[in-house]
N, C-alpha and C positions, 0 to 999 in steps of 0.2 A: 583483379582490380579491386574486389572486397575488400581486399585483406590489406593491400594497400592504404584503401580508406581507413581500415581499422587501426593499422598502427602509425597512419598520420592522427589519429583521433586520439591515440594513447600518447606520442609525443607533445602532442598540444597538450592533453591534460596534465602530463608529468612535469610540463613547462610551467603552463598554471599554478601549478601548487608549489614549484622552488620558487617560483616569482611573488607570491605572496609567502611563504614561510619565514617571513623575518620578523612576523608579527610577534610582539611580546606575549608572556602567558594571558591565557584568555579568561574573564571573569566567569563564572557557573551559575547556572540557570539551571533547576529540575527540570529537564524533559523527559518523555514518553518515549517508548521506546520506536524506535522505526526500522524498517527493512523485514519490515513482514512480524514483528512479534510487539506486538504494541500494550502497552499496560491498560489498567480499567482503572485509574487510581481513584479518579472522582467524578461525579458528575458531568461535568463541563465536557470530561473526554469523551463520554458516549453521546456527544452531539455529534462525531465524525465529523466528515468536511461535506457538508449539508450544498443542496442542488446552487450552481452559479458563486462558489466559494472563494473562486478564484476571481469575481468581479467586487471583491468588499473593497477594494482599495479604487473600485473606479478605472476612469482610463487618464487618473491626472497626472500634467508630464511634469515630473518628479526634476531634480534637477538643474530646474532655470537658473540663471546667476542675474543678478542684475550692475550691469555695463554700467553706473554708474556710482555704484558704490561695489567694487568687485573685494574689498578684505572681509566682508562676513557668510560664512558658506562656502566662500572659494578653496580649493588646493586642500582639498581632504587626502591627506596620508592613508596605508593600508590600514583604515577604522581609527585613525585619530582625530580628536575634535577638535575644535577649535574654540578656544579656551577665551578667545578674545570677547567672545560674544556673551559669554556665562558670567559675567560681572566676579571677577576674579578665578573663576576656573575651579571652585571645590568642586572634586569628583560627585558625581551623582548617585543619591544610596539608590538609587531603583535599580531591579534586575535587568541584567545588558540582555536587551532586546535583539541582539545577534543571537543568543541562545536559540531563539524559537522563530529566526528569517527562516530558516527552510522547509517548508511543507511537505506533506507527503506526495502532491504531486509539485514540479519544482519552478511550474508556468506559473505558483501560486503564490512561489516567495512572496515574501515582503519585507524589503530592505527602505521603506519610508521614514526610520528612526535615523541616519543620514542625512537625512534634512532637516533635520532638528540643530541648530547650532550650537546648543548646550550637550548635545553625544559627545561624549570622550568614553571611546572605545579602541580596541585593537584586535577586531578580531581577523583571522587570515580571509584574504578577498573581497575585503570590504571596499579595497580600491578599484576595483575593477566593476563598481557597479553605479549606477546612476553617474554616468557617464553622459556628460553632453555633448553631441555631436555636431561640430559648427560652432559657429560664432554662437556665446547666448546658448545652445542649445538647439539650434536653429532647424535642425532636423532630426529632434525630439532626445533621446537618452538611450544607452546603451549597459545592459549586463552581462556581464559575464564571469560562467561561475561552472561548478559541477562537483564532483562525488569519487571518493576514489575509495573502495572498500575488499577488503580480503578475508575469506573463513573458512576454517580448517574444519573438514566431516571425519569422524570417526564413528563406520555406522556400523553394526552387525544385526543381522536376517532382514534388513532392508535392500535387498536383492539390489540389481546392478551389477551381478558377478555372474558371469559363463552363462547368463538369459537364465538364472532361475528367478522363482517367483520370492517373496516375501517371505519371511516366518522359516526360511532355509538355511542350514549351514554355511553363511555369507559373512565378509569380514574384509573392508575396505576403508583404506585414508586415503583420502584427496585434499585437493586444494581449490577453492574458486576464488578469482579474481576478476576486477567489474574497475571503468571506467565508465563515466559519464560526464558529458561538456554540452552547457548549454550557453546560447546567446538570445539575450529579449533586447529587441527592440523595440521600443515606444514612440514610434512619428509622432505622433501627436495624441490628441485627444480623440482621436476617430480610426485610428489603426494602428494596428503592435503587429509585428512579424516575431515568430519565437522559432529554436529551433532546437531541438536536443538529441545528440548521439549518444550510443553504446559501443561499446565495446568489453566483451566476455570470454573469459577460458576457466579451462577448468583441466585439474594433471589426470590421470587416469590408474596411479597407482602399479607402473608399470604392466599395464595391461589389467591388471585385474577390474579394473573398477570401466563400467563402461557409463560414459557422460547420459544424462539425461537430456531429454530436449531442450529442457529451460536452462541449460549450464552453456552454452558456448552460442559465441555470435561475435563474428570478428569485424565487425564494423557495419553502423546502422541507423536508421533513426526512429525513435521514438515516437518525437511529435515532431511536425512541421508544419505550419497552419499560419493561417490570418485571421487576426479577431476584428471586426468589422462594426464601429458601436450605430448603431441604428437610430436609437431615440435616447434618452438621459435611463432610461429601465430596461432597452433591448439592448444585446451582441450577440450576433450570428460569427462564428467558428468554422471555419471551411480548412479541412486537410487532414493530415495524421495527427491522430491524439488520445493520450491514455483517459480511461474514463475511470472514475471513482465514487460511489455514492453511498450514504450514510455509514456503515461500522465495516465496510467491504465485504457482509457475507454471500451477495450476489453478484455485484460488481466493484472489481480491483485490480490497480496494474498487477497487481501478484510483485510484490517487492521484495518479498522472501527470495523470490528465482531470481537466479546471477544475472538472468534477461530478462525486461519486463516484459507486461502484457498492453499491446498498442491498437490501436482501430483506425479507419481510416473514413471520411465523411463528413456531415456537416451537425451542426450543434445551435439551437439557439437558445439563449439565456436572458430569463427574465429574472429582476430583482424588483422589491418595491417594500421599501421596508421590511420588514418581518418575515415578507412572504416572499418566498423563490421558485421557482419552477424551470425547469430544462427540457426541452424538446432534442431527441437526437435519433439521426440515421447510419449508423455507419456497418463497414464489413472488419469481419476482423483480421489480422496482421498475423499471418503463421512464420515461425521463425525456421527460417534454415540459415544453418550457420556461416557456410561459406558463399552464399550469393547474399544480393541485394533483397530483402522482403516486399511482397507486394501483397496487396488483399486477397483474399479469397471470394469473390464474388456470387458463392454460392453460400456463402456463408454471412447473414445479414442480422446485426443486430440492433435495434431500435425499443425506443419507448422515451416515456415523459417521468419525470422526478421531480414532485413538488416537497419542501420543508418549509412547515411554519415553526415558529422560534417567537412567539410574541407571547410566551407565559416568562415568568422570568426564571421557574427550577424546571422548564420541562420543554420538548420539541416535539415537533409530531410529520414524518415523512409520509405521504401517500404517492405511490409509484404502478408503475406499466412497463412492464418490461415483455419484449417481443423478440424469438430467436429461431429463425431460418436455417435448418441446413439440409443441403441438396446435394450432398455428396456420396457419392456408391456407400452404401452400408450405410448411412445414415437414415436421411432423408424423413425430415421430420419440420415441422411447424409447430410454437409450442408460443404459450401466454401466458404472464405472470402478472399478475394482481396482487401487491400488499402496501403491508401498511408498518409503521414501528414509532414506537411510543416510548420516550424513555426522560428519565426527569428523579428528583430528588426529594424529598419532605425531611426535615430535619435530621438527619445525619444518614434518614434511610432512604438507596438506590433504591431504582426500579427500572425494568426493558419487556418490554413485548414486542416481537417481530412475528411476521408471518402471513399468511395468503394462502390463496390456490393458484395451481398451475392446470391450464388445458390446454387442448390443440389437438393433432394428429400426427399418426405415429406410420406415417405413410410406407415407410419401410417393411414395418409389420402386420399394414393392413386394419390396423384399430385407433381407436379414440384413446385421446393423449387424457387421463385426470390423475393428477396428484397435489400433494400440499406441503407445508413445511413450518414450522410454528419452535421459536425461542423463548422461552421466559427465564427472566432471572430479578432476584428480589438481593439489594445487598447490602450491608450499612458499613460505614465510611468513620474511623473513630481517630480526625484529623488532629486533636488536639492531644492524643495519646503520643506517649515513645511511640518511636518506627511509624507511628501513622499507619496500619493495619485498614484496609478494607476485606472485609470477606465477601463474597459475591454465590450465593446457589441457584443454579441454572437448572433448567431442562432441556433439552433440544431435541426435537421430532422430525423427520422427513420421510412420508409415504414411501412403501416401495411395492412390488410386483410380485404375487403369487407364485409364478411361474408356470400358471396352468394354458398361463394361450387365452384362456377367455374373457370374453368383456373389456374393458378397457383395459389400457396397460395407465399401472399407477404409480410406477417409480420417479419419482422426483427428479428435475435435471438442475445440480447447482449452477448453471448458467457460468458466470465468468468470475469465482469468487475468490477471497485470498484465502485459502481452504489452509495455508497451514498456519491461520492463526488461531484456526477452531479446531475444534472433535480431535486436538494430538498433533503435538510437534512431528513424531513419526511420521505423517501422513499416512497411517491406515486407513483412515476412514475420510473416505465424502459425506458431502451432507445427502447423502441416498440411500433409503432404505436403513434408515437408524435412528435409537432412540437412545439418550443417554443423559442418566441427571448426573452432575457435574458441578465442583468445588473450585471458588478461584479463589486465592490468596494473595495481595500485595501488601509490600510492605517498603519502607523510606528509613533506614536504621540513621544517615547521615543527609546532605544536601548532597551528596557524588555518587550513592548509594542504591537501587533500588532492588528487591528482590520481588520473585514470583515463584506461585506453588500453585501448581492447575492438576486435580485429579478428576477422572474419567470413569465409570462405568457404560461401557457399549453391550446396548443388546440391538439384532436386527429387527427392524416390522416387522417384518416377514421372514421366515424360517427357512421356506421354499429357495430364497435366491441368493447368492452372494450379497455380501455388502460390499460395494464396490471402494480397493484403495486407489492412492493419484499414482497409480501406476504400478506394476505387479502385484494383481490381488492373485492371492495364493487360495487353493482348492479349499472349498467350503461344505461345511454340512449342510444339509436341505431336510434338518429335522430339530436341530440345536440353532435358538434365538443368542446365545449366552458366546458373544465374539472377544472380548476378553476387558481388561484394565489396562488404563494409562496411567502413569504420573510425569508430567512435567517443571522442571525445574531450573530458573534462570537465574544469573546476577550480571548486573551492570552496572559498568564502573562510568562514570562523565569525566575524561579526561578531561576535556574542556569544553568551550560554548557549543563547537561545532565539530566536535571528536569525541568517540565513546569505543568502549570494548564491553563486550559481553561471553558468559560462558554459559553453558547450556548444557545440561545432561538430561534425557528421556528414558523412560523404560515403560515394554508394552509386555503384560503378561494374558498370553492366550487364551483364548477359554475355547470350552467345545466344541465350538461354532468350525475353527481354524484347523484343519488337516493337515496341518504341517508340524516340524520336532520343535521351533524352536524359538523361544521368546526374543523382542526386538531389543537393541539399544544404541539409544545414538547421543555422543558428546559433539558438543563444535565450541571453537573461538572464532568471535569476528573482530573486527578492528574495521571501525570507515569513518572519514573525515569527509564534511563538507566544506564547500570551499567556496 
């Protein structure tokens, strides 16, 4: 019956996108990178999508026509404008605000440039959205829209072959492939129904390559919820829904995975100018590929996410994050207190993250204390060719002696997009490591961006593993020194709402690692929004 759903959800989306593809070439807009590998280009970008992000636009219903005079705003083509109303129709030199409707979560769009009756645009699916339902709009406005994206791995000693670990004589291409379709409904100005599937596969390399958890899911839903607006500054959130907060080093749908990462629960959101704040309880969403997902109820994650934004070069997030698990071989309770500060002073970056983590380690019988601390200082030289930012970081996260005694202090990165940080590879979690660290961007064109990220990893602690996102390969318990990264990316902006990118990584070993053999992984992707 899954799988069913799944490839009725692939059919609708492949319908979707022939049905809007007749759109003319689309204007370009710089954007940030998305699907998990995201730029640091400026400022503005290390404000993330800060607590209640997806209420900036309100709950106003978009869309109305007015029955009396129906030729201005009416009968929008896929993204064309309507020229009648622009007092002769010269195209508009500002950047086509389709470039940057889609957000990193997608309950967040904003397609309100539509409403503008001087847009003259054509980007694909722009008809299919603010949509009025009824006479007038009469029962509210209707989108619909989604994602369809494809990228080829070319990994070696990033295991996935015959269950060895990491850092081993391993050599595997695949293929992943991702569907996603979503529909928002806006009733009115007191309720929206949203709803958004998946659908994922991944090849396997005629056997050799064996899929990861987060590659395959044949039909599913992400979020499914009602937002419910309370007062003109409260909405409570009730159902499945991915959760996202400041730069996603703790919490992220994971957009890198062919699958995202989903929760299921309730959410309320306050806004008030400047100041935002989110209160949420939910369990999380384990993916298995050929059933239906349901939560795990032993597994509870909650906390509050406040950001203030009322300086004009800088934000300031203070958060609680709380995570339950009560499953055989877990079972633990743990609490997370921080805070991140980040903001600009004439041309030079700034970020600090970080906190303590406690609780108990019920499994083990001991008291849970650890911490975790990012800094990075970087300057921005926007008026230069290529526009170059460099960025030097630090990044710290307790770990465990491994003697048994006293508290156990290894850090738990909670729910984060891990492979935007510490190595494309994913060697390394934010557990048990310390690593100062080079970020490079660079802008040579407007369709152009490049990226250069290098690494030095050492672990905290000598005594233990430093844990990777899955097969960490045998480790020394005497050598700190886990080895070198370099990462390297280019991405091309086909157009407003299409891009391709290439990627090559390499991880050189060091002591720490017991295995023969250094990592390296190329991919292409190609995904258009829609």
């Amino acid at each position: 019956m899954n799988r069913i759903l799944g490839h009725g959800l692939g059919v609708a989306c492949v319908a979707l996108l022939l049905l809007t593809s007749a759109a003319n070439a689309e204007d370009i807009q710089q954007d940030n990178f998305t699907d998990g590998v995201e730029w640091h280009l400026a400022d503005a970008e290390l404000q993330g999508l800060s607590a209640t992000a997806d209420m900036e636009d309100g709950f106003l219903l978009t869309g109305n026509c007015d029955c009396a005079d129906p030729g201005c705003g009416d009968g929008l083509g896929c993204g064309d404008g309507v020229d009648s109303c622009c007092g002769g129709g010269k195209k508009n030199s500002k950047p086509n605000p389709c470039a940057t409707s889609h957000k990193g979560l997608f309950f967040a769009n904003d397609f309100s440039y539509l409403n503008d009756p001087c847009y003259k645009g054509n980007c694909v699916g722009d008809c299919l959205k603010q949509m009025p339902l009824g006479e007038c709009g009469r029962w509210g406005t209707l989108d619909i829209g989604g994602q369809i994206r494809t990228r080829y791995h070319h990994e070696i000693g990033m295991s996935q072959s015959g269950g060895q670990t990491r850092f081993q004589d391993t050599e595997t291409d695949f293929v992943l492939t991702r569907l996603r379709l979503y529909t928002n409904w806006q009733v009115n100005d007191y309720v929206r129904f949203y709803t958004e599937g998946i659908l994922a596969d991944a090849s396997d390399d005629n056997g050799n390559y064996i899929p990861r958890g987060i590659d395959r899911n044949y039909g599913d839903f992400l979020n499914l919820f009602v937002d419910l607006k309370m007062t003109d500054n409260t909405t409570v959130r009730i159902g499945r829904q991915e959760l996202l907060y400041g730069v996603q080093r703790l919490v992220s749908p994971l957009d890198w995975a062919n699958v995202r990462r989903t929760f299921e629960g309730v959410k309320g959101m306050w806004k008030d100018g400047d100041l935002a704040i989110d209160m949420f309880y939910t369990n999380f969403v384990p993916v298995v590929a050929s059933e239906f997902d349901e939560a795990d109820y032993d597994q509870s994650f909650y906390g509050a996410y406040a950001t203030c934004s009322a300086w004009e070069n800088a934000s300031l997030d203070v958060y609680y994050l709380g995570y339950d698990n009560q499953n055989a071989g877990a079972d633990f309770s743990i609490h997370t207190i921080g805070a991140r500060l980040n903001g600009s002073v004439n041309g030079w970056l700034y970020e600090i993250e970080g906190g303590p983590q406690f609780g108990r380690q019920s499994g083990l019988g001991r008291d849970h204390s650890a911490m975790f601390a990012t800094g990075g200082i970087g300057r921005s030289l926007s008026d230069a060719g290529w526009k170059p930012a460099l960025w030097c970081y630090y990044d710290y996260a307790s770990g465990d002696d491994g003697t048994g005694n006293g508290s156990f202090n290894q850090f738990n990165q909670l729910f984060p997009l891990a492979h935007k940080y510490l190595g494309f590879i994913d060697a390394v979690q934010r557990s048990n490591i310390e690593s100062p660290n080079l970020l490079l961007t660079m802008k040579p064109s407007k369709k152009v961006q490049l990226l250069a990220w290098y690494y030095h990893f050492m672990a905290n602690q000598a005594g233990t593993p430093v844990p990777s996102i899955g097969g960490t390969a045998p480790q020394s318990t005497t050598s700190k020194d886990l080895g070198d990264e370099l990462d390297l990316i280019a991405k091309y902006a086909i157009s407003a709402r299409s891009s391709a990118l290439i990627g090559y990584s390499h991880f050189w070993r060091g002591n720490k690692i017991n295995a023969p053999k250094d990592a390296d992984f190329v991919y292409v992707e190609w995904h258009r929004n829609f």
